[in-house]
C-alpha positions as CSV (number, residue, x, y, z in Angstrom):
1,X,11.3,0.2,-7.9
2,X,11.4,-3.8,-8.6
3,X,10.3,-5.2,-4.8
4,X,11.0,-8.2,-3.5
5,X,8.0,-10.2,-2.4
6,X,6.7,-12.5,-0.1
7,X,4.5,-15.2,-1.2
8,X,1.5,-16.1,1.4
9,X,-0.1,-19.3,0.3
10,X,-3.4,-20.5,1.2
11,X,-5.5,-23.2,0.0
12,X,-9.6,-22.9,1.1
13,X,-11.9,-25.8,1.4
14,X,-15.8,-24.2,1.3
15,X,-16.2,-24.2,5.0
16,X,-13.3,-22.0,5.7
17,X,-15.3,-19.4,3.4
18,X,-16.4,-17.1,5.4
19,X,-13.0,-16.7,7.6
20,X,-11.1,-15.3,4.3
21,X,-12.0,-11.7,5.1
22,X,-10.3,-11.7,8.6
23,X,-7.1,-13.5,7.1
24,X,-7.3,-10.7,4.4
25,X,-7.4,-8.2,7.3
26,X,-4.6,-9.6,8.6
27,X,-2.2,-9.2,5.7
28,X,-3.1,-5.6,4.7
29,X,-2.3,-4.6,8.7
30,X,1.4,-6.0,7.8
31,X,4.2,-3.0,7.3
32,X,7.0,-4.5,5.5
33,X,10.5,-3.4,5.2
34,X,11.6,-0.8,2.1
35,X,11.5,-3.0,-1.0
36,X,9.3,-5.7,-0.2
37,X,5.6,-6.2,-0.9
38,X,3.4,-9.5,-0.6
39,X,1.5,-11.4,-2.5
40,X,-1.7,-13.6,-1.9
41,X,-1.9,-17.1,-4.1
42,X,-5.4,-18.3,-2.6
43,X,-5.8,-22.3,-4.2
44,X,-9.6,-23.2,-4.4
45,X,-9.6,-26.8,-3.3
46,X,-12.2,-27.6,-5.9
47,X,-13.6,-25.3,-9.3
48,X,-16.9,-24.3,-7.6
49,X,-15.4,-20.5,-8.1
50,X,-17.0,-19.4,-4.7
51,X,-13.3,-19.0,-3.5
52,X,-13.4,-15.8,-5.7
53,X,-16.8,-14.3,-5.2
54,X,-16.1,-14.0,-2.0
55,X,-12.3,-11.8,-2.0
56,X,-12.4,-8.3,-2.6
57,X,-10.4,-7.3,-6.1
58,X,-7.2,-6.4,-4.8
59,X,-4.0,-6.8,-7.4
60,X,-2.0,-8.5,-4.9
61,X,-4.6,-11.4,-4.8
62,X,-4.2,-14.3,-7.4
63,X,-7.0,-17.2,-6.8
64,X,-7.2,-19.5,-9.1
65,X,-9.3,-23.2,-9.0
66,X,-8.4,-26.7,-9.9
67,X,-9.7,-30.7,-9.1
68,X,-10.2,-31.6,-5.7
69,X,-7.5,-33.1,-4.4
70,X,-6.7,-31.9,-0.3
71,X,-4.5,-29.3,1.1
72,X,-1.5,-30.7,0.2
73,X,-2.3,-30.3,-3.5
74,X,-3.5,-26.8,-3.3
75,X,-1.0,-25.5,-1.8
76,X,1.1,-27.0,-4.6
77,X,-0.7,-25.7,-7.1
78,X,-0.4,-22.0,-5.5
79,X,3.1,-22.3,-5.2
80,X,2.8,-23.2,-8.7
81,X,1.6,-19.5,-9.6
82,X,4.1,-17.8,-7.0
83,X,6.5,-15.2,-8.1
84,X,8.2,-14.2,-4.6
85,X,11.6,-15.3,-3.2
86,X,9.8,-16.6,0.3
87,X,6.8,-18.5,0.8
88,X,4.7,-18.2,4.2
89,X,1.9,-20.3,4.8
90,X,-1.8,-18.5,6.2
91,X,-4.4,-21.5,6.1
92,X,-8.0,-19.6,5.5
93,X,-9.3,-19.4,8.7
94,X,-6.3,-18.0,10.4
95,X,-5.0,-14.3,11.0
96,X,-1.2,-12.9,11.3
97,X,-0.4,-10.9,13.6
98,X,0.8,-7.2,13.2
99,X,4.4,-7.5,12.3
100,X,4.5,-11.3,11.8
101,X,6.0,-11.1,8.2
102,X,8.3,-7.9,8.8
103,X,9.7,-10.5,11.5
104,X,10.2,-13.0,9.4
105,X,11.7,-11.2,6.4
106,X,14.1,-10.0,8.4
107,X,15.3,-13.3,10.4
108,X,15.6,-15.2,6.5
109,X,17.4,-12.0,5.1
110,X,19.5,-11.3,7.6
111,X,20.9,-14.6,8.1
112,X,21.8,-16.0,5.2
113,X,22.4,-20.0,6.7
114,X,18.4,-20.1,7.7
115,X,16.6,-21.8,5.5
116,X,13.0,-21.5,6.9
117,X,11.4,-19.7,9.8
118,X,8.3,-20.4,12.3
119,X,6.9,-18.9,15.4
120,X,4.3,-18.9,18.5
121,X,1.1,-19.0,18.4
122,X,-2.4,-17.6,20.6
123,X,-5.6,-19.6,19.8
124,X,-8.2,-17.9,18.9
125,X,-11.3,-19.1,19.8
126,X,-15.0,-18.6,19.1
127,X,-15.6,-16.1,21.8
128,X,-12.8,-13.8,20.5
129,X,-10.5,-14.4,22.8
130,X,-6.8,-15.7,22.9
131,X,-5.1,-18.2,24.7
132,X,-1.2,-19.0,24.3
133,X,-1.1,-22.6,22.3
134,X,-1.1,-25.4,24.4
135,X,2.2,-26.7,23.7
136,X,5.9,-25.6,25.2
137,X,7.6,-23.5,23.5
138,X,11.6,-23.4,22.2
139,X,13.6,-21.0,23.0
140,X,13.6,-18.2,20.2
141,X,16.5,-18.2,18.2
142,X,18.4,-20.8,16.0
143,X,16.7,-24.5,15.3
144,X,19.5,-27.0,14.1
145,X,19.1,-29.5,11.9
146,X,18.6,-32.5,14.6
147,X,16.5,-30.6,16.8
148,X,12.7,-30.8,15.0
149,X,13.2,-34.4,14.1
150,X,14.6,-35.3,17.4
151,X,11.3,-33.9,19.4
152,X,9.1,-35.7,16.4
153,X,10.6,-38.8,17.3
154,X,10.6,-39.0,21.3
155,X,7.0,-36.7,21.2
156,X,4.9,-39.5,19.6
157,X,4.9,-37.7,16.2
158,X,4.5,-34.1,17.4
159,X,6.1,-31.1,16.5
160,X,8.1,-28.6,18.8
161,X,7.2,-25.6,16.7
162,X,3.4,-25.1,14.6
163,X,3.6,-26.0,10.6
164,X,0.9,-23.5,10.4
165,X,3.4,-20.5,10.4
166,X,6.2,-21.8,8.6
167,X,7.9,-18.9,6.5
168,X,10.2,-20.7,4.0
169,X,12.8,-19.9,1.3
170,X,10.5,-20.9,-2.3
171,X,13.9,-22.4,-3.7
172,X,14.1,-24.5,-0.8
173,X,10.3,-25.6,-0.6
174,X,10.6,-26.1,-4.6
175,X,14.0,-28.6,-3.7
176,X,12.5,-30.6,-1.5
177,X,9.2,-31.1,-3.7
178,X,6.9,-28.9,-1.7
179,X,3.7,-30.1,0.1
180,X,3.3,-33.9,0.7
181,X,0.4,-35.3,-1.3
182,X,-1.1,-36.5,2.0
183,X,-4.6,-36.2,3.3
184,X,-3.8,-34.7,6.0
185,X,0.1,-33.3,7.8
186,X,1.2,-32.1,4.4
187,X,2.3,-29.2,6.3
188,X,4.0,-31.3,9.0
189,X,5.4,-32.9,6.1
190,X,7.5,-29.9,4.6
191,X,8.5,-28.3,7.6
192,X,9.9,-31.7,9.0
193,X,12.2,-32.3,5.3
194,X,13.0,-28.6,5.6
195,X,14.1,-29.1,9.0
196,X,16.9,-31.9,8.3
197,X,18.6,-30.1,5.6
198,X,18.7,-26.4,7.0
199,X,18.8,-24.6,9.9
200,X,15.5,-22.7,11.3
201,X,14.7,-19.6,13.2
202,X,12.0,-19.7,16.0
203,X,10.6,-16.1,16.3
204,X,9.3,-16.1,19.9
205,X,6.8,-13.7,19.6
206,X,3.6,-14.8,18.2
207,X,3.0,-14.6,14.6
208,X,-0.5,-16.5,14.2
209,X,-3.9,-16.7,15.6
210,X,-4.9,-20.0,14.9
211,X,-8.5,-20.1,15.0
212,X,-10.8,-22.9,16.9
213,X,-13.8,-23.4,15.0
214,X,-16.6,-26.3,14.8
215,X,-15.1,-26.6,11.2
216,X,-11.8,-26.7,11.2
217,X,-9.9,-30.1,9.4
218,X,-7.7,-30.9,12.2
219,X,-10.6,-30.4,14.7
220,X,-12.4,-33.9,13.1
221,X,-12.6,-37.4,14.5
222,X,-10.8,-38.9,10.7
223,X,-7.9,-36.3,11.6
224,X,-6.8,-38.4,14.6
225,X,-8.3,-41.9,13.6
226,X,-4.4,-44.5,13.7
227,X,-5.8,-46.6,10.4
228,X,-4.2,-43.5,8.8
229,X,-2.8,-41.1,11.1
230,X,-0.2,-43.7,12.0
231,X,0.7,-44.4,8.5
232,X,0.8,-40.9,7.8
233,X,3.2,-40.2,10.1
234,X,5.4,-42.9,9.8
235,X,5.6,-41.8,5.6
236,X,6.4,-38.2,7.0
237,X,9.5,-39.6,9.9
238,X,11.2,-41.7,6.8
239,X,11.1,-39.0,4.2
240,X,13.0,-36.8,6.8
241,X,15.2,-39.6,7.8
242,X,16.1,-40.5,4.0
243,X,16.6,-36.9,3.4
244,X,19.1,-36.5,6.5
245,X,20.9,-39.5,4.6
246,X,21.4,-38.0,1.7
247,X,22.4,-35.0,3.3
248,X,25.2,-36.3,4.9
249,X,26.8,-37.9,2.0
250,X,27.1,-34.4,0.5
C-alpha cells in the first residue's frame, strides 16, 4: 500500500550530537493514522559525517552533509531530499510527544483551508523535568491570517505560538521559498510568511519538549545581541508585510 508521509526535518550542529537518540525515540513512539508513515531528513550542518555515525540504520532515516552555512540552510537542503506531502520541524535536541504528529495529520487533512499547524509546548530541562513554556498561550483552534503578525508586531518581535513545532504543507513551505537564509529566526521566518497567506491550526495540547541545555543556539549571548537581532527581525516583519501585499492583490 503507497502511504502518505510526513516529512520531519532536522538540521544538527555538533553540539546537539548527543540529543539525537532521544528525538529518535520520540518519532518511533508516534502511531500514525492508516496510510501514513514518516520520514526523517537529518541535514548535517557541516561534512564532518559524525551526524551519521551517531544514528542507528533505520530506512526511514536519510542524513546527508553539506558546507556550513546555519540552520536556515540545512533545513533547506533537507527539504531538498523530502518526499512527503507535510513537513514538521524536530530541531536535534528536542523530543515529540506521543501523538504530536497523528494530531497534526489529522488537523491539515481534515481541513483542507489550513495551510500549516503548531502547538504547546513543556520545557524540558536538565533535571528531567517539565515545565509549561513561559509564554501565554492561544486558544486551540483556527489562527487567521492577521492574528500571528498582529501579536509579532505589538509583542516587540515575539511570536504567539513556538516556530519550533510548526507542521506545514511542503507545497506551501516550497511557495514561499522555505527557510530564511538567516543566522538565526529562520524558523520565525517561515512560520511568520506562512502565517499571512493561510490560515493555521493551534493544537492545544503539547506537541514538543523543548529542551534547556547549556548548548543550545538560542540559549547564547549573540542570539539576543540588537547589532543583529534587530535587523533580523525587522527583514522577517517586511517579508511578511510584502507577502500580505501581494496577497491581497490576488
Amino acid at each position: 500500500m503507497v502511504q502518505v508521509k510526513v516529512s520531519v526535518i532536522t538540521p544538527v550542529h555538533p553540539p546537539s550530537i548527543p540529543y539525537l537518540a532521544g528525538a529518535y525515540e520520540s518519532l518511533c513512539s508516534q502511531e500514525l493514522p492508516d496510510g501514513w508513515a514518516w520520514e526523517w531528513l537529518v541535514q548535517e550542518d557541516g561534512r564532518t559525517g559524525k551526524v551519521a555515525a551517531a544514528l542507528p540504520t533505520d530506512p526511514r532515516i536519510m542524513v546527508a552533509t553539506g558546507r556550513p552555512g546555519g540552520p536556515g540552510v540545512a533545513r533547506n537542503m533537507a527539504m531538498a531530499r523530502s518526499g512527503g506531502a507535510l513537513l514538521r520541524v524536530l530541531d536535534a535536541d528536542d523530543q515529540l510527544t506521543p501523538g504530536a504528529l497523528s494530531r497534526e495529520i489529522e488537523a491539515l487533512t481534515s481541513q483542507t483551508d489550513v495551510g500549516w499547524t503548531t502547538s504547546s509546548v513543556l520545557d524540558l530541562m536538565p533535571d528531567g523535568s517539565t515545565v509549561g513554556w513561559q509564554h501565554a498561550d492561544p486558544p486551540g483552534g483556527k489562527l487567521r491570517r492577521t492574528d500571528v503578525l498582529g501579536y509579532f508586531q505589538q509583542n516587540n518581535y515575539r511570536l504567539p505560538v513556538h516556530p519550533a513545532t510548526l507542521c506545514i504543507r511542503r507545497e506551501l513551505a516550497l511557495a514561499l521559498g522555505g527557510w530564511m537564509a538567516l543566522p538565526g529566526g529562520e524558523d520565525t521566518g517561515l512560520l511568520l510568511a506562512a502565517s499571512v497567506v493561510a490560515d493555521g491550526f493551534f493544537i492545544a495540547e503539547p506537541g514538543l519538549l523543548y529542551r534547556k541545555h547549556p548548548d543550545q543556539i538560542t540559549g547564547q549571548a549573540e542570539w539576543t545581541e540588537s547589532s543583529e537581532w534587530t535587523p533580523r527581525m525587522q527583514l522577517i516583519e517586511a517579508r511578511a508585510l510584502a507577502l500580505q501585499d501581494l496577497w491581497k492583490q490576488l
